[in-house]
C-alpha positions in Angstrom: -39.5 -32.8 11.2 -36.6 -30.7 10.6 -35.2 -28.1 12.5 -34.7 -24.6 10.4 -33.8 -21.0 10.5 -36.6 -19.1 9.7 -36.9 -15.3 9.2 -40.2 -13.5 10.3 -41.8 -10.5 10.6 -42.0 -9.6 14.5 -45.2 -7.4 15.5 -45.9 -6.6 19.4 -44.8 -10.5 19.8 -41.6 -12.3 18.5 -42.6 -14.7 15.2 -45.4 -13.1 14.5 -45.5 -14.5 10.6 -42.8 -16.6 9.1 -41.7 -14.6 6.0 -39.0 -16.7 4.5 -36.7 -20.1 5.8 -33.8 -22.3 4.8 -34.0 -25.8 4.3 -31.6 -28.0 3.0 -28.9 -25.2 1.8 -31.6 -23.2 -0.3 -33.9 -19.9 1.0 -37.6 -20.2 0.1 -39.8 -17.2 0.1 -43.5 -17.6 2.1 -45.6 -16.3 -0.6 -49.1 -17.0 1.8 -49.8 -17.9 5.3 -52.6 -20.7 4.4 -53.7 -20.9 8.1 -52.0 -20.5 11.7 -53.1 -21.5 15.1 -51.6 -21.8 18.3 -50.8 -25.0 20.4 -50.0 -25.2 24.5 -46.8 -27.1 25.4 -47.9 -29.3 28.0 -44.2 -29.7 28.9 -43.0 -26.6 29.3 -46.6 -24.1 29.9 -45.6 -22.3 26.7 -46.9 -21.8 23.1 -46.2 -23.0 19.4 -47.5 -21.3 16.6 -48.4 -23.3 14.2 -48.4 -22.4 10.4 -49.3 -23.8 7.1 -47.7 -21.5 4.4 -47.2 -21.6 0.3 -43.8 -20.8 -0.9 -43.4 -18.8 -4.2 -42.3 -21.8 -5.6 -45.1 -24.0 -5.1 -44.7 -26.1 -1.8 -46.9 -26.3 1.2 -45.2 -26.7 5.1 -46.1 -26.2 8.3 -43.6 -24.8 10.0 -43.8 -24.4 14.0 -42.5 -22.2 16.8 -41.7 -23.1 20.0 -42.1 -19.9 21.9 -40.0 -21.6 25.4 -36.8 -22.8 23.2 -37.4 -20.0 20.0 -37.1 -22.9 17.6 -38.6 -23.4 14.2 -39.3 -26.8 12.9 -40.6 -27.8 9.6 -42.4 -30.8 7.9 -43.0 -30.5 4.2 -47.0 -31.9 3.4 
């Protein structure tokens, strides 16, 4: 997993919907949100969204939010 800047759009609660993120010095643009769930942090009695998303330039990641630390991270499937 990697740890990356992520912009989102932000409804009634912060990282509502990743929108775009940065990985390895280049921006990639979400082009769909495949699915999204969310997870409890056992460790810390908060919440990680969870999303699997397609990028406009055909790549798949799930890229999670840790609502306690308001961290992305990002594993390419």
């Amino acid at each position: 997993m990697y740890l990356v800047q992520v912009e989102s759009y932000a409804g009634y609660r912060r990282a509502e919907r990743p929108t775009s993120f940065l990985f390895q010095g280049k921006r990639f643009s979400v082009e769909e949100v495949e699915r999204s769930w969310t997870e409890e942090e056992s460790d810390l009695r908060a919440q990680r969204r969870i999303f699997i998303v397609h990028t406009k330039d055909g790549g798949r990641y799930k890229l999670s939010y840790s609502e306690s630390t308001d961290t992305w991270w990002l594993e390419e499937l």
